[in-house]
Every structure is written in structure tokens, then in C-alpha cells.
C-alpha positions in Angstrom: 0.0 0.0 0.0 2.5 2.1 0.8 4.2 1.7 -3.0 0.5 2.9 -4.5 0.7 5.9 -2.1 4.1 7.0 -2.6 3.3 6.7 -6.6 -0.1 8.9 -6.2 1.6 11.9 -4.6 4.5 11.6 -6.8 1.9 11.4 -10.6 0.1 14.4 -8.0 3.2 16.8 -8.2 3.9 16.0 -11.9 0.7 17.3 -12.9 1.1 20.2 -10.4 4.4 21.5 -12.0 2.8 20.8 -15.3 0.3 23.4 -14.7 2.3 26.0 -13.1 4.6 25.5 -15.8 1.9 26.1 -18.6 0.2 29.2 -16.2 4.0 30.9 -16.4 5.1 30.7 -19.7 1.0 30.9 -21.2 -0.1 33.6 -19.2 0.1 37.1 -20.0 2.5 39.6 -18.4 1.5 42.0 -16.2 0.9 45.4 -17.0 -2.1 44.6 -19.1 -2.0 42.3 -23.0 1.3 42.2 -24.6 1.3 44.6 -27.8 2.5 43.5 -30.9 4.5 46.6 -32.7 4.1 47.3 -36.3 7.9 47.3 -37.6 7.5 50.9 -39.9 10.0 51.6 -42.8 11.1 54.9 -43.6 10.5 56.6 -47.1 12.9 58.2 -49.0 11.1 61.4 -48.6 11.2 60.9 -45.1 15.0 60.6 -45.1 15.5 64.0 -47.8 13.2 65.7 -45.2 15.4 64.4 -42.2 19.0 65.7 -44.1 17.2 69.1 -44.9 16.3 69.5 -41.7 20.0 69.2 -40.2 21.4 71.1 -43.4 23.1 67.6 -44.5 23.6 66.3 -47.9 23.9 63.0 -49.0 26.5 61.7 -51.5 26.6 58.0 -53.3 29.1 55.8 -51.8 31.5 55.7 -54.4 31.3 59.7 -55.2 32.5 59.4 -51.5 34.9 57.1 -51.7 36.6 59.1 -54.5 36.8 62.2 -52.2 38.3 60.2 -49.7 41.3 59.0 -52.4 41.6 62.7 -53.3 42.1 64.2 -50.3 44.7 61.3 -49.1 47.0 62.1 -51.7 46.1 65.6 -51.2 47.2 65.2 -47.6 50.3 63.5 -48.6 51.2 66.1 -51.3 50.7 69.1 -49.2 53.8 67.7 -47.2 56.0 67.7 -50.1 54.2 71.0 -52.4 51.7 73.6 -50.5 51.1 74.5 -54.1 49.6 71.2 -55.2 47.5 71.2 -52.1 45.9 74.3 -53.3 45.3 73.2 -56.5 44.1 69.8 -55.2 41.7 71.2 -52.6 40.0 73.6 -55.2 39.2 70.7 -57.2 38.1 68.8 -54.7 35.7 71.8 -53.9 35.2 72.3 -57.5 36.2 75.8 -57.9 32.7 77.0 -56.4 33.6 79.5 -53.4 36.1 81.7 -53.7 36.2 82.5 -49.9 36.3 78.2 -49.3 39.7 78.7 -51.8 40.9 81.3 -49.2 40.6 79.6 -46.2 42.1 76.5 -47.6 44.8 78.2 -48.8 45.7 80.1 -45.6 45.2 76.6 -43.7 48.4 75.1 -46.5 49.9 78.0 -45.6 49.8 77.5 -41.7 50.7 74.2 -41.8 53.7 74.9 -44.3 55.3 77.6 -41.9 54.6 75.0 -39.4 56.4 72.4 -41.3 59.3 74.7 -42.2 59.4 75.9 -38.6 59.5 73.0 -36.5 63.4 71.6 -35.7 64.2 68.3 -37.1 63.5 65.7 -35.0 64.7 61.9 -35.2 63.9 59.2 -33.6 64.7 55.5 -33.2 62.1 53.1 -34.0 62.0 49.8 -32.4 59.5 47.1 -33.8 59.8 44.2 -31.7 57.5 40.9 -32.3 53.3 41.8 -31.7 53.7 45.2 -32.4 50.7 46.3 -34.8 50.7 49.7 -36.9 48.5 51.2 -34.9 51.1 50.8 -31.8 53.9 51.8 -34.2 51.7 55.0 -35.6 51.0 56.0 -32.0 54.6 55.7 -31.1 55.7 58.0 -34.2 53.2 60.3 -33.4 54.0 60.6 -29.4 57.7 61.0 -30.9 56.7 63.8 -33.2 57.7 61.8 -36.5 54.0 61.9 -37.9 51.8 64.9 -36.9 48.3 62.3 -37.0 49.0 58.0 -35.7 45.4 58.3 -37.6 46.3 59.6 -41.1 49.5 57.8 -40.8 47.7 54.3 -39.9 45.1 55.3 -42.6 48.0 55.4 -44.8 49.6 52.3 -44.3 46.0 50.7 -45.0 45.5 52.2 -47.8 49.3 50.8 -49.3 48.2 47.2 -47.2 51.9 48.0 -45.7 50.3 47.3 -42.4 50.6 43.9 -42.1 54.4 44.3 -43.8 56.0 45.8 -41.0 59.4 44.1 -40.1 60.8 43.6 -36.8 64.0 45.9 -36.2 65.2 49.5 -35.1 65.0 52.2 -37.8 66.4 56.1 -37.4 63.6 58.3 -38.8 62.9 61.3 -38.9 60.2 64.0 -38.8 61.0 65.5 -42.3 60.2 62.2 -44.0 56.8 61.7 -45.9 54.8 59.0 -44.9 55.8 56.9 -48.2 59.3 57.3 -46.5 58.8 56.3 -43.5 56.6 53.4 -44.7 59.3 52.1 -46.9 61.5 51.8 -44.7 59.4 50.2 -41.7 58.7 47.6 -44.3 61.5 47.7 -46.3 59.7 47.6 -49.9 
């Protein structure tokens, strides 16, 4: 008797759990019915509105991606020729503004007296094993070699030189272009 007893109370609390069980997951949260949320797509129209209202444009992705190329050899010309840079920058802008030609050509300018300025500075690179580019470009720019670790990371991307650095010590210098210095790092 006792077997038949001990089965009834265990069969009793498997049909118990079994309908908590279904009264948790089945049951609705509280707070009132759940509320399915209709998933809306924005128009096009929507999206012009939205750039007009914060005074943005919008560009296709390789009209983009063109600027981009420009103004990274722009960047890397203005260190060797100002005069290029100017030249470069008002056909990036295409010629429209003549006070957007002026600013950008006292910015070349700037950074030219800047460049012509500053002291030479030289500095001994040491890649060991692990170091990445973005260590390396950090280093060069904490060291005064390169004036951006960004544009000078960017750079190496852009060549794929980043994954060609080889391990040693190299004397650079800040009056080297980026090419330069990314020759030698990787010794192409």
C-alpha cells in the first residue's frame, strides 16, 4: 500500500508542476496584454526631409569614396608641395567659393610655416615581435615623426603595408613623408 501511495503523490506533483509550468510561460505579463509593434519603414522622402532639416547632404558611396582617395593624396602632397594642395583642394571643392579657396589656402599656408618651422626631429624606432601599426603609428606620433597616428595608420592601410612591418630598429625622422617612412618600416 504504501508503493501505491508513494506513486499517487509523486503522478500528483507532476501534474502540479505541469500546470504552473503552462500558467507561467502561457499567461500574460503584467501590466495589461502584450502589444505586438508594427515594424515601420522609412521613405525616402522621409530621409531627404530628415538631411534638410540638419542642413546635411547625401553623397553615393563611391562619389564618397573618390573624395576620400583625393584628399589622401592631397594630404600626402601638401607635405612635399603647399602649391599642389591648393590646387588639389580647389578641385576637390570644385572651384565654387572663392572664400572656401581662401581659407584653404591660408590653412596650407599654416601648416607649411609650421612644417618649415619646427626643428628636425629623429627618432629610433624599435618594432619588436606583436607590435601592430596602430602601436607603431601611435609611437611616431607621441615622438613627433608623424603629426596624425590616424592619417598615418590610414596610410599604411591604404598601401596594405600594415601587415608588412618588419621587426627591427629604424632612425627616422620627422621631415620624412609618410611613403618614406613606410618604406623603410617595411623595407619595400
Amino acid at each position: 500500500m504504501a508503493n501505491n501511495s508513494l506513486r499517487s503523490f509523486a503522478s500528483g506533483m507532476i501534474i502540479a508542476t505541469s500546470i504552473f509550468t503552462a500558467i507561467y510561460y502561457f499567461q500574460p505579463a503584467e501590466g495589461g496584454e502584450k502589444t505586438i509593434e508594427e515594424v515601420r519603414t522609412i521613405t525616402e522622402e522621409e530621409v531627404q526631409q530628415y538631411l534638410e532639416n540638419k542642413n546635411y547632404i547625401s553623397i553615393p558611396k563611391q562619389t564618397y569614396e573618390e573624395l576620400m582617395e583625393k584628399q589622401n593624396t592631397t594630404d600626402l602632397k601638401s607635405k612635399d608641395n603647399p602649391e599642389a594642395t591648393d590646387k588639389a583642394s580647389e578641385q576637390l571643392l570644385g572651384g565654387n567659393t572663392a572664400a572656401g579657396n581662401e581659407e584653404t589656402s591660408n590653412n596650407n599656408k599654416k601648416y607649411a610655416e609650421e612644417s618649415t618651422n619646427s626643428k628636425p626631429v629623429t627618432y629610433k624606432l624599435e618594432v619588436v615581435r606583436g607590435m601592430n601599426s596602430i602601436q607603431i603609428a601611435k609611437q611616431l606620433e607621441k615622438a613627433g615623426i608623424v603629426k596624425s597616428s590616424e592619417e598615418f595608420e590610414q596610410f599604411l592601410l591604404n598601401k596594405k603595408w600594415n601587415r608588412s612591418i618588419q621587426i627591427g630598429t629604424y632612425d627616422l625622422s620627422n621631415e620624412m613623408s609618410y611613403e618614406e617612412i613606410g618604406r623603410i618600416i617595411t623595407k619595400k
